[in-house]
PAZASE-438434 format. One record per residue (C-alpha): z, y, x. Coordinates in steps of 0.02 Angstrom, whole numbers. Layout:
REM PAZASE-438434
{w = Z; v = Y; u = X};
...
This chain:
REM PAZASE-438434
{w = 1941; v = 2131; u = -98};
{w = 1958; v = 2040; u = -266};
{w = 1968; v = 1858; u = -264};
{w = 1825; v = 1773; u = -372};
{w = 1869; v = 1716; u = -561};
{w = 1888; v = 1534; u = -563};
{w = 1838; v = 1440; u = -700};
{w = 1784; v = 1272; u = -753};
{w = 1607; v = 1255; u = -863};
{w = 1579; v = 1095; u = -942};
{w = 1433; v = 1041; u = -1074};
{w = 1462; v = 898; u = -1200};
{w = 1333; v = 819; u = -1237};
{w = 1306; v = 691; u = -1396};
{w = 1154; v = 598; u = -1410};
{w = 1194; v = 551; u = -1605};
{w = 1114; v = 705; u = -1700};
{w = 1054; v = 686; u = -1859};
{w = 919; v = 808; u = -1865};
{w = 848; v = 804; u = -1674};
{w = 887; v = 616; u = -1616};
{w = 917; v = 590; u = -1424};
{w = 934; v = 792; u = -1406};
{w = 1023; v = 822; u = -1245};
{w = 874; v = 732; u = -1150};
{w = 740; v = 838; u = -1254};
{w = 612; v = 892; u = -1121};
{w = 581; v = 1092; u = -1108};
{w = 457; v = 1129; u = -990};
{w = 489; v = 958; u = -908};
{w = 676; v = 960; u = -887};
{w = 810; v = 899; u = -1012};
{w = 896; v = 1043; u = -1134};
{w = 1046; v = 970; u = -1069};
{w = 994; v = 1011; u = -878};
{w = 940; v = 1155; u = -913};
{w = 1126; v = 1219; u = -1021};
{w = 1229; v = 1143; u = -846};
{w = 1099; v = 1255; u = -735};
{w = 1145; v = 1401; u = -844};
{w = 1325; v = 1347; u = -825};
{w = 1298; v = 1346; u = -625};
{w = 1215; v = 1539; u = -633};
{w = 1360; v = 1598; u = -711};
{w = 1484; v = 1573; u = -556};
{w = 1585; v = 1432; u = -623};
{w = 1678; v = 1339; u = -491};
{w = 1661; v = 1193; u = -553};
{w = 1485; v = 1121; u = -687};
{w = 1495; v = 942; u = -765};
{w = 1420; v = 855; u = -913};
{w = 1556; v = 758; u = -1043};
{w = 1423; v = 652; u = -1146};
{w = 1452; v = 479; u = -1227};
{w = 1296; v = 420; u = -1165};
{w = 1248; v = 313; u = -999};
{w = 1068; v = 392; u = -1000};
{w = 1143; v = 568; u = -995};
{w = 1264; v = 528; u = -850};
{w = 1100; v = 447; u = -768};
{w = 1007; v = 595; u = -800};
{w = 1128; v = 713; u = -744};
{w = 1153; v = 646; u = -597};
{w = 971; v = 618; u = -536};
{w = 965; v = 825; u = -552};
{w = 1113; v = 824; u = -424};
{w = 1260; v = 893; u = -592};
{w = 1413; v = 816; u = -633};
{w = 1448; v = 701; u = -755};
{w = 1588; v = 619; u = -852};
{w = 1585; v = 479; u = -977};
{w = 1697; v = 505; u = -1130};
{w = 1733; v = 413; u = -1285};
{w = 1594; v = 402; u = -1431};
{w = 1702; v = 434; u = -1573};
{w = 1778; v = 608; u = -1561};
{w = 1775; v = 738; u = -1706};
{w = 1715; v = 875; u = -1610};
{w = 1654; v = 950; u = -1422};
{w = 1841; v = 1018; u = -1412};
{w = 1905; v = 845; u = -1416};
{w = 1768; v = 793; u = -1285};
{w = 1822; v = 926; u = -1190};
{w = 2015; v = 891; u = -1187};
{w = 1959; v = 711; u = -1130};
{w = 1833; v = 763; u = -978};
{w = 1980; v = 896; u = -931};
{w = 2119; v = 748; u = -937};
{w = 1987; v = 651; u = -814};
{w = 1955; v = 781; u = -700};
{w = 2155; v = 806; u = -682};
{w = 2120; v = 1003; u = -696};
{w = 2262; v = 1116; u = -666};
{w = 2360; v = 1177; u = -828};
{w = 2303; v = 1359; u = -815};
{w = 2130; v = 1312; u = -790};
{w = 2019; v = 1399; u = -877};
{w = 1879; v = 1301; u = -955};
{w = 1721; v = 1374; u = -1042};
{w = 1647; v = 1258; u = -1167};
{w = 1451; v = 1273; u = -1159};
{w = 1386; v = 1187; u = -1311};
{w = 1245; v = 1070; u = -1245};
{w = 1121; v = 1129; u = -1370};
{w = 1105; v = 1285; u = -1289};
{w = 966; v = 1293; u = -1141};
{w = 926; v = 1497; u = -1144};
{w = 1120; v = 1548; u = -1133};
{w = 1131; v = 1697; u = -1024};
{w = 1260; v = 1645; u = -871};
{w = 1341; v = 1794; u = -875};
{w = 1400; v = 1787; u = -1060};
{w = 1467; v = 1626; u = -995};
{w = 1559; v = 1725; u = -850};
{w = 1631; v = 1866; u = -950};
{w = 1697; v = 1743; u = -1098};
{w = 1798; v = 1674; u = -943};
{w = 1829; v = 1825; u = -873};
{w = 1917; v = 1893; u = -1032};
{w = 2036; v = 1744; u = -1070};
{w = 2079; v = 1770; u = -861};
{w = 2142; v = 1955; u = -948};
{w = 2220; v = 1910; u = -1095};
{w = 2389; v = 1788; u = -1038};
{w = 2451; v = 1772; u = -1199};
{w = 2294; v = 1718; u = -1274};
{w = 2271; v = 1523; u = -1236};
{w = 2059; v = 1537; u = -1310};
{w = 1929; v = 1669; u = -1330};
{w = 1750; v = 1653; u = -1387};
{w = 1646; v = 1806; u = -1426};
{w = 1548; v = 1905; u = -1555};
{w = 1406; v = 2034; u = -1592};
{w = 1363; v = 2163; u = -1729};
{w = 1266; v = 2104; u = -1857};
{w = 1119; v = 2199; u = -1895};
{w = 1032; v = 2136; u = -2048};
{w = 1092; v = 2128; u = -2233};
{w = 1033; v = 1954; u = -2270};
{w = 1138; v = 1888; u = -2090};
{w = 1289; v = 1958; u = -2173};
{w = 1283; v = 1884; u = -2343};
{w = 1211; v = 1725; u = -2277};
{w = 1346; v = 1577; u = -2244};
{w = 1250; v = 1500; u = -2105};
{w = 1310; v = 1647; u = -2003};
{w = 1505; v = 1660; u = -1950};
{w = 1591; v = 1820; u = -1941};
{w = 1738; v = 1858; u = -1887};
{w = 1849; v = 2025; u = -1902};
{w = 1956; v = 2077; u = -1761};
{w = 2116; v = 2176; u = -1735};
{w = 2125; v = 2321; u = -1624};
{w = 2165; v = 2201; u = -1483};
{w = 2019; v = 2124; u = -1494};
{w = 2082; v = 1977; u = -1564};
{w = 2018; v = 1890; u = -1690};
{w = 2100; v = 1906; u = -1886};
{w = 1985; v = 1794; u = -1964};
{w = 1828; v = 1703; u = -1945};
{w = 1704; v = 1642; u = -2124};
{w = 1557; v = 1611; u = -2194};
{w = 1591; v = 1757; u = -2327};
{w = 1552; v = 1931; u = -2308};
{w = 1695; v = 2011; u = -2222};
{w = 1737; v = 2134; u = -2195};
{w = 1718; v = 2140; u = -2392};
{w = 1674; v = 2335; u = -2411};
{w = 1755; v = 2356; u = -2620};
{w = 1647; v = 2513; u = -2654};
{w = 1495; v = 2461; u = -2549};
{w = 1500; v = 2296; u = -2642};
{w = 1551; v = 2356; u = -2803};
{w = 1379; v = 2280; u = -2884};
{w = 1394; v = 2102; u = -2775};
{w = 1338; v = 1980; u = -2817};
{w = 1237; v = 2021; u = -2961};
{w = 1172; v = 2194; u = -2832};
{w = 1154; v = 2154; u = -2679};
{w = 1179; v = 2303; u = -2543};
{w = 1011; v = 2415; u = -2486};
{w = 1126; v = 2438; u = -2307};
{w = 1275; v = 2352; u = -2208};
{w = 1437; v = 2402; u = -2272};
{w = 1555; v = 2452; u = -2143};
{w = 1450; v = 2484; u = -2006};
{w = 1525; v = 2437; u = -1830};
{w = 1646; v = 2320; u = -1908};
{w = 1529; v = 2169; u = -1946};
{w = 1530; v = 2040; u = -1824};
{w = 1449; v = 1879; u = -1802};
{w = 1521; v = 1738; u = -1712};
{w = 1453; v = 1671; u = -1554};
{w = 1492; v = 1497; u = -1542};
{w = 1555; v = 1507; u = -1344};
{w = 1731; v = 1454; u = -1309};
{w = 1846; v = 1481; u = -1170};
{w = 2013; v = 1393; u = -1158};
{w = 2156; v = 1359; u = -1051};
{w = 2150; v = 1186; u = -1003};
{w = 2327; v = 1149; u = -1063};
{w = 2304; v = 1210; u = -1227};
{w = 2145; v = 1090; u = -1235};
{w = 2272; v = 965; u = -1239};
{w = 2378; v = 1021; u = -1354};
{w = 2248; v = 1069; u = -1461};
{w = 2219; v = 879; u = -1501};
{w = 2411; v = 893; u = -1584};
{w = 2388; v = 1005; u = -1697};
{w = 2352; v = 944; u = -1869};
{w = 2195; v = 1012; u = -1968};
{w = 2232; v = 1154; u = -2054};
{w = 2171; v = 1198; u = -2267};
{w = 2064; v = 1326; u = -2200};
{w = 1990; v = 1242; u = -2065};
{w = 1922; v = 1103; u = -2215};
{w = 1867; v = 1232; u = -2345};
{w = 1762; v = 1331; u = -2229};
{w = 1697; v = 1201; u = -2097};
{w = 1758; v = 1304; u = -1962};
{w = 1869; v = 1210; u = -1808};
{w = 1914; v = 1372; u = -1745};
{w = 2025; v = 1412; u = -1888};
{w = 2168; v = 1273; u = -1832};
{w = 2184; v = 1373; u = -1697};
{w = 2244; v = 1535; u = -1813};
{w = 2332; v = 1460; u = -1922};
{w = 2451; v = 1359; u = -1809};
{w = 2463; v = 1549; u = -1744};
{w = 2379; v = 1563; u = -1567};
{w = 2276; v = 1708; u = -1539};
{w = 2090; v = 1698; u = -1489};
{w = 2029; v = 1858; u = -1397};
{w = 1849; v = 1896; u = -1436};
{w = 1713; v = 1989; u = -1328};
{w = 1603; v = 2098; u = -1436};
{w = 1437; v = 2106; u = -1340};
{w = 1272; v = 2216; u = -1397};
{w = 1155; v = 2072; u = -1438};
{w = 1149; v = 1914; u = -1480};
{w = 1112; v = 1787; u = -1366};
{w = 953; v = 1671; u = -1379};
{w = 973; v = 1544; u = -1529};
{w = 1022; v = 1384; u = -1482};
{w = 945; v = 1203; u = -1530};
{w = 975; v = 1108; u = -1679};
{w = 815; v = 1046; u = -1769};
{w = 624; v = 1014; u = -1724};
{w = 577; v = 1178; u = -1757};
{w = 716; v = 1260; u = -1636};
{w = 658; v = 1158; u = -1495};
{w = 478; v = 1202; u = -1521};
{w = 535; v = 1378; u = -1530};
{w = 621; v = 1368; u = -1350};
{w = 495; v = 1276; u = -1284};
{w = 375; v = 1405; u = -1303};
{w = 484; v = 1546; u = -1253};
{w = 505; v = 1428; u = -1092};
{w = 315; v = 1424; u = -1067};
{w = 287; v = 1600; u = -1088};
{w = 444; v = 1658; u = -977};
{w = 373; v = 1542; u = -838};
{w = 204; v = 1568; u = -843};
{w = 235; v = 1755; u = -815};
{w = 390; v = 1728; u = -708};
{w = 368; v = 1553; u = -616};
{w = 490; v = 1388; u = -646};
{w = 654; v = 1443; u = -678};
């Protein structure tokens, strides 16, 4: 009998956001986005759920729903460095494996949660790995609001950006004055999907590393982890998961898709 993957979900939560103020406490259906990301978390298996936030309200919150939750400083530069933080406080074991679910993201499906995990538990000399699916649509791929990333034949990842890559030369020949009718090399295209699993040591020495060139030019955190030379495995999965939260018009989007699931499904 296999013994159960153990891993560690936690959710930071910010409550500065420029374009959706107070977001982690943003009612869907009646419950907080943020409450609804940790029960997610909880579907997926994790052994252990909590909230990092800066914020006394979201701790409050949390805990009135019976989760977790840890208090961490207001001023870090990203989730990753909130995360490093809530792991120091928690005292988690070194080989730990801790999956970062962003806060912003109510309709993640558990079990891309679980199998993020469950890939870094197969891939030892990989300290991260986040994961990926084709892209579909000629206007994703051009687009630099969607990530890609191109992979080796490991499965690990080469290089993520906001360009077009892989960067088909005859396909593109006419770019960007023609744009393409079709996706250039077909199978190869992947978009990013902003899920993270780490090992909780490297969390911590992820806050050593200096920022890397690349990392500034294309606004990307994940490439300090390449080019200090780790590897990052990625999971390529069919479809995209739901889009997370990040304006008004997100959250009325999810709210509705809320309503309808649970008026044909009951409260979820």
């Amino acid at each position: 009998m296999s013994t159960p993957l153990r891993f560690v979900a936690l959710v930071p939560a910010r409550m500065a956001s420029s374009r959706l103020p107070d977001k982690p406490l943003a009612l869907i259906g009646g419950i907080p986005m943020v409450i609804r990301v940790a029960r997610q978390a909880l579907a997926s298996g994790a052994t252990q759920v909590a909230i990092a936030t800066d914020s006394q309200q979201v701790i409050d919150t949390a805990r009135s729903y019976g989760i977790d939750a840890l208090m961490t400083r207001p001023d870090h530069a990203s989730g990753t460095d909130r995360l490093a933080e809530a792991v120091a406080q928690l005292a988690l074991d070194p080989d730990e494996i801790i999956v970062n679910v962003q806060g912003d993201e109510p309709l993640i499906p558990p079990e891309l949660i679980a199998q993020v995990a469950a890939l870094l538990a197969a891939q030892p000399d990989c300290p991260m790995a986040t994961a990926a699916h084709p892209i579909d649509s000629v206007e994703d791929f051009l687009s630099p609001h969607v990530v890609k990333v191109v992979t080796d034949r490991m499965h690990r990842a080469l290089y993520f950006s906001r360009a077009p890559i892989p960067f088909e030369r005859d396909a593109m020949s006419g770019f960007p004055k023609h744009l393409p009718d079709s996706l250039p090399a077909v199978g190869h295209v992947l978009r990013h999907i902003g899920l993270y699993a780490y090992r909780a040591a490297f969390l911590s020495d992820y806050q050593q590393l200096g920022a890397s060139p690349l990392e500034s030019i294309e606004a990307l955190e994940q490439l300090r982890v390449l080019w200090h030379g780790h590897r990052i495995a990625v999971l390529t999965v069919p479809h995209a998961p739901p889009a997370g939260i990040d304006t008004p018009a997100d959250l009325e989007r999810v709210r509705q898709a809320v309503e309808s699931f649970e008026t044909l499904n009951g409260p979820h």
